[in-house]
C-alpha positions in Angstrom: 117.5 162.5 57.5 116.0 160.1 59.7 117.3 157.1 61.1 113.7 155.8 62.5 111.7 152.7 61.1 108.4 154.2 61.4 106.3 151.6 60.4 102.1 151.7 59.8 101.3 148.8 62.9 97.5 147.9 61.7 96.5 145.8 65.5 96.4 142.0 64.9 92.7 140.6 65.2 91.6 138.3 67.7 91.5 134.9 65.9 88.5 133.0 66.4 88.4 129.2 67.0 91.1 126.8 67.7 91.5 125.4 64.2 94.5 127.0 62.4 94.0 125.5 58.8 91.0 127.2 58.6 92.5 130.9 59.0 93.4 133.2 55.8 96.5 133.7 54.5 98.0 137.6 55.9 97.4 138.9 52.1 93.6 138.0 52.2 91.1 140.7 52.6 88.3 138.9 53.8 87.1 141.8 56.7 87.3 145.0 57.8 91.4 146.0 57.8 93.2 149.4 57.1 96.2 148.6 55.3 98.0 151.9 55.4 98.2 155.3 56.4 100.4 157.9 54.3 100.8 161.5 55.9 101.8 164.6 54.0 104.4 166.2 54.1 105.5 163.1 55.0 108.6 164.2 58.1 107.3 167.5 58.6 108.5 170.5 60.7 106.8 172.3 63.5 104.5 174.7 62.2 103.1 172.6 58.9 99.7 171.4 58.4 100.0 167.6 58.2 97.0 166.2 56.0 96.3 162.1 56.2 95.1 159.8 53.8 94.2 156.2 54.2 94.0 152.8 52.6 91.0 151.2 54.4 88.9 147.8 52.6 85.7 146.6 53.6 84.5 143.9 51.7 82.2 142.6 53.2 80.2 146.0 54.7 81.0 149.8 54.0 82.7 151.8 56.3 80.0 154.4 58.1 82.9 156.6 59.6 86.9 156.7 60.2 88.7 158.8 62.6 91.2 160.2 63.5 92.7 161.3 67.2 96.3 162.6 67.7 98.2 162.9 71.2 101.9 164.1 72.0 102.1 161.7 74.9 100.8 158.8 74.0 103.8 156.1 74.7 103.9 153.0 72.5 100.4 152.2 71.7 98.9 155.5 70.2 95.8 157.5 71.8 92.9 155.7 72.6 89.5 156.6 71.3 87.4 158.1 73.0 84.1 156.7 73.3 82.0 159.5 74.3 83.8 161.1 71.4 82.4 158.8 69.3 78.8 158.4 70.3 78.9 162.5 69.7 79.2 162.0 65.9 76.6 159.0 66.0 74.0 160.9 64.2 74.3 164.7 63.4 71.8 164.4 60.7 69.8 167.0 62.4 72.2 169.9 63.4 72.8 172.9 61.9 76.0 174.0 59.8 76.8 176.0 62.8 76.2 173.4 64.8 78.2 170.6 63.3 81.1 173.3 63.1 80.7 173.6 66.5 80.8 169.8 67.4 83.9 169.3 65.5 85.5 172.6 67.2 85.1 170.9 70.4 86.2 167.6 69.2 89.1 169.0 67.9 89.8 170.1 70.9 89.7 167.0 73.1 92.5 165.6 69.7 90.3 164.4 66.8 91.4 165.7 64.0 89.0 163.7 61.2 86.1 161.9 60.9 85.6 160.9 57.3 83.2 161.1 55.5 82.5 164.2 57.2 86.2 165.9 58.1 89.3 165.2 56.4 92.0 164.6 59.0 94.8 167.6 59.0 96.7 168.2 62.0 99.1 171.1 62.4 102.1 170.5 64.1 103.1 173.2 66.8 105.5 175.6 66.7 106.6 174.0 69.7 106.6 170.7 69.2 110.6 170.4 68.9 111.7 172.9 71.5 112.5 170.2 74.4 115.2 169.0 71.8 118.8 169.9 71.6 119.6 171.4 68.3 121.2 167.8 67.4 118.3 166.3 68.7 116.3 168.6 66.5 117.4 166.9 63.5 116.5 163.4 64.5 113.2 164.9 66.1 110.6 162.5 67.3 107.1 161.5 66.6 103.4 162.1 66.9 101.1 159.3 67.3 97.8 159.3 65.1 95.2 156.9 65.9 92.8 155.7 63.1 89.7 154.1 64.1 87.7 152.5 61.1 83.7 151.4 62.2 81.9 149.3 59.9 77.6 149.4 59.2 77.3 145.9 59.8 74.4 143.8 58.1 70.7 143.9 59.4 71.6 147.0 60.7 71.1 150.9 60.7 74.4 152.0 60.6 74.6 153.7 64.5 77.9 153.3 65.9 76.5 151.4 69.3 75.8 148.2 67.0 78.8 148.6 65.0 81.4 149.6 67.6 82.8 146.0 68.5 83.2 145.2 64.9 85.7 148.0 64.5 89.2 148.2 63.3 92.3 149.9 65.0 95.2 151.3 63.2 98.4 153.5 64.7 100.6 156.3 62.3 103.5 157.7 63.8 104.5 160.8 62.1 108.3 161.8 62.7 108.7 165.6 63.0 112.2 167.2 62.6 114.2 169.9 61.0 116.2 167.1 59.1 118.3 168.3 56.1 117.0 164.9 54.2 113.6 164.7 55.3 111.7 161.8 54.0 109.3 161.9 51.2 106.4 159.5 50.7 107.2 157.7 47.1 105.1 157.5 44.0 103.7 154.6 42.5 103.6 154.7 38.8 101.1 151.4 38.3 101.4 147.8 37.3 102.8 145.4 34.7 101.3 142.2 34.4 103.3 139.5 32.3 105.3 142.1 32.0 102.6 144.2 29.9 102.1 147.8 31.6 98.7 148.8 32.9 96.8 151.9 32.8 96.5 153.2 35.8 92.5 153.2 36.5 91.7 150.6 33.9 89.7 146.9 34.8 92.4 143.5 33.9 90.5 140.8 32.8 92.3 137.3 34.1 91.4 134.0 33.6 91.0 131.2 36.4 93.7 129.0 37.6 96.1 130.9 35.8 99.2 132.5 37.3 100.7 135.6 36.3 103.5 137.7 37.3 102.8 141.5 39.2 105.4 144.2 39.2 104.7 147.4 40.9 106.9 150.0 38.9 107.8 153.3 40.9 109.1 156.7 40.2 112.6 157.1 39.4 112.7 159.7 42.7 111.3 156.9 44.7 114.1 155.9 46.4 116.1 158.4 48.6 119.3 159.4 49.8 119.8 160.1 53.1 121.2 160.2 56.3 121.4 158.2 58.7 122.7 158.8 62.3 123.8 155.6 64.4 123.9 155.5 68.1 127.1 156.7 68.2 126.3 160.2 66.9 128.1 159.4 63.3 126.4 160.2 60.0 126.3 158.1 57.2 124.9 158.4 53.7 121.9 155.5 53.2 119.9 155.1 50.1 115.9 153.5 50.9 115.2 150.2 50.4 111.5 149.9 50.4 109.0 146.8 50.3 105.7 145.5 48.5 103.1 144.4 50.6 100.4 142.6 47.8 97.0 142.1 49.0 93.7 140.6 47.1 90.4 139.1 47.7 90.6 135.7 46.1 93.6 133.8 44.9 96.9 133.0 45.6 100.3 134.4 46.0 103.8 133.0 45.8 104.4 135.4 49.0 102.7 138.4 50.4 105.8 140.7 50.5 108.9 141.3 48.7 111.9 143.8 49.4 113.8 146.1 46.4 114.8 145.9 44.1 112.6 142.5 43.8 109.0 144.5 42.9 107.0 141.1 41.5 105.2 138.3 43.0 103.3 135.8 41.1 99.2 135.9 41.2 97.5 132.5 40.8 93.8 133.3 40.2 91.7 130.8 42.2 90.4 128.0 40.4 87.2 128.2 41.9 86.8 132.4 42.1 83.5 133.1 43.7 84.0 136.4 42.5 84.4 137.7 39.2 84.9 141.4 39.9 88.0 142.0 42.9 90.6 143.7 43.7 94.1 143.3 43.9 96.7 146.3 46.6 100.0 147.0 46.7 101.1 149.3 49.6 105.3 150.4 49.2 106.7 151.3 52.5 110.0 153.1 52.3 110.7 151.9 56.0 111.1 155.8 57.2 107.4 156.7 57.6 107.1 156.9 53.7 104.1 155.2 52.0 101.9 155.0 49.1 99.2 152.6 47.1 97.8 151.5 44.6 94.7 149.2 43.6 93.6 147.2 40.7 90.3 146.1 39.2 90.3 142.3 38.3 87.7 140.9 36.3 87.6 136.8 36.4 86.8 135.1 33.2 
């Protein structure tokens, strides 16, 4: 039960330059961007272990480190990085097992809980965490707020984070926590049809250029949930989800960069002139209660 929209709210770059016509369509991953942020269980109760996964692209330069920072008071806009924090893990090539350990003990402290490669974000939600809360209140619950900070090695360079540091990208998960008695799940992508033909999940499409094609993201039958929802009044009613598509790729076109259930395909123009002939093509479901989940294709351009 959760009546929330708790949407992933990637920040909007700064757009460079006054002409408009010359800036990429929303679906084009061109830079740095972190396109989703799925946390399991997905509504948990005090007292579970939360882990976090991400879906972060980088085309154009790897990603040297991600992480990850939660706070119980940190209003609308999510905790802020620290930057001391930061420059810590700039280069711990030289410590000692004990050492590192120790370095991410105190970082844990201060509210990271991950820095990928090296730590995979968990957070554990105290046993506390509700107690403010009427019993009523309980069920709705509330949220934590998990910052994800993504920090590219940019080109000509060695990697450190004091180069790479203004190139970075800036993503906000809020987690609700609650003793609801439908607690939301995140749902299961099974893979993709293309004209209609299914794909294995993990193989490589070959396309051809200029030619469009219809994508359909198929999901598990358990995908959509009941559950329910409480209005402002205090009244409870039975609601089923209604999730949407978000389609990203590299190069190409689509006929529109979102669409809402049951309507699961968009159509995929291959560009003309591809630059590329190995992309990729994402499709993130949200289930507009927190819920999310992913899935990416290999392209090959003929």
């Amino acid at each position: 039960m959760s009546s929330r929209t708790v949407p992933f709210a990637p920040l909007i770059a700064l757009l460079l330059g006054c002409d408009g016509l010359g800036l990429s369509q929303s679906y084009q991953i061109d830079r740095l961007r972190i396109l989703a942020v799925a946390a399991e269980p997905a509504e948990p109760q005090p007292g579970d272990q939360v882990t976090f996964t991400s879906l972060v692209v980088s085309p154009v330069a790897p990603v040297a480190l991600t992480t990850w920072f939660t706070c119980t008071d940190a209003g609308s806009y999510g905790c802020s990085p620290d930057e001391d924090l930061l420059a810590s893990l700039q280069d711990t090539s030289d410590l000692t097992p004990d050492e590192l350990a120790a370095l991410y003990a105190e970082l844990q402290a201060a509210g990271l809980i991950g820095a990928e490669p090296f730590l995979s974000p968990a957070w554990t939600v105290p046993d506390d965490y509700l107690d403010a809360l009427t019993d009523d209140e309980k069920l709705e619950g509330t949220t934590a707020i998990v910052t994800l900070t993504a920090i590219p090695t940019v080109e000509g360079d060695t990697g450190t984070l004091d180069t790479a540091i203004e190139d970075i990208e800036v993503a906000y998960k809020r987690v609700p926590v609650s003793l609801a008695t439908t607690p939301n799940h995140n749902p299961t992508v099974l893979g993709l049809t293309i004209d209609d033909v299914a794909i294995t999940p993990g193989a490589t499409v070959t396309l051809t250029r200029g030619q469009t094609y219809a994508i359909s993201c198929e999901l598990a039958d358990d995908a959509l949930e009941d559950y329910v929802y409480v209005n402002d009044t205090g009244v409870s009613e039975d609601r089923t989800e209604e999730p949407y598509f978000s389609w990203y790729l590299q190069e190409g076109s689509f006929d529109q960069s979102n669409t809402l259930w049951p309507y699961t395909a968009v159509d995929y123009t291959v560009a003309a002139d591809a630059t590329l002939t190995e992309q990729s093509l994402w499709v993130v479901v949200r289930d507009r209660r927190g819920g999310m989940a992913w899935i990416e294709q290999k392209l090959v351009v003929e």
